[in-house]
N, C-alpha and C positions, 0 to 999 in steps of 0.2 A: 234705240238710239243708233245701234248698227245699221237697220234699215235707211233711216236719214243719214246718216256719214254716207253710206255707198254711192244714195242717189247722187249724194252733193260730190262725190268724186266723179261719179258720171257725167256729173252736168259741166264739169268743167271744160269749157271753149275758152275759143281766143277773144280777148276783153270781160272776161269774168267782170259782173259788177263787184261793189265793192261787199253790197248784202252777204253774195258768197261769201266772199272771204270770211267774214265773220261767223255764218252761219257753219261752213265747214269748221273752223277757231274752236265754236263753241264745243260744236257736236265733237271735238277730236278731245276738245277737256273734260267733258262728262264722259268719253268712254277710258278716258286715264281715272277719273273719280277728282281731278282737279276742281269741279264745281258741280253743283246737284243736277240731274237728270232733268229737273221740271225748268230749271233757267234752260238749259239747251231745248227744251222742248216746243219753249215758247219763243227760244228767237227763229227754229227751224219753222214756226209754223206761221211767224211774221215771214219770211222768205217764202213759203209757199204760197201765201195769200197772194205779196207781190208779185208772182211769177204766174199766177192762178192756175195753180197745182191744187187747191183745193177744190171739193166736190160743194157743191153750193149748199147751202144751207147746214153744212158738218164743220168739224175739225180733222177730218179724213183727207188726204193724201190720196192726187189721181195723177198716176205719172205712167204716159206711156212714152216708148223709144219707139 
């Protein structure tokens, strides 16, 4: 979950969609223990898909700067 917080801190530019905002929300409550690790897991990788940050055919994460 750390790895996704960073990236989603990274990612943030000017006019953030709204996905961010949530997706950073979630991933900042699962690493408080605020709600389980697998719901941030799964909105982080709804937001990758969106942004296609996934690797085609995984559930893996392809993020270059």
């Amino acid at each position: 979950m750390t790895q996704a917080y960073r990236l989603l801190l990274e990612w943030a530019a000017p006019g953030s969609d709204r996905a961010h905002t949530i997706a950073l929300n979630t991933c900042k409550a699962a690493l408080t223990g605020d709600i389980e690790a697998e719901t941030a897991r799964s909105v982080f990788a709804a937001f990758a898909e969106r942004h296609d940050l996934l690797a085609p055919g995984t559930h893996c994460c392809c993020y270059f700067r």
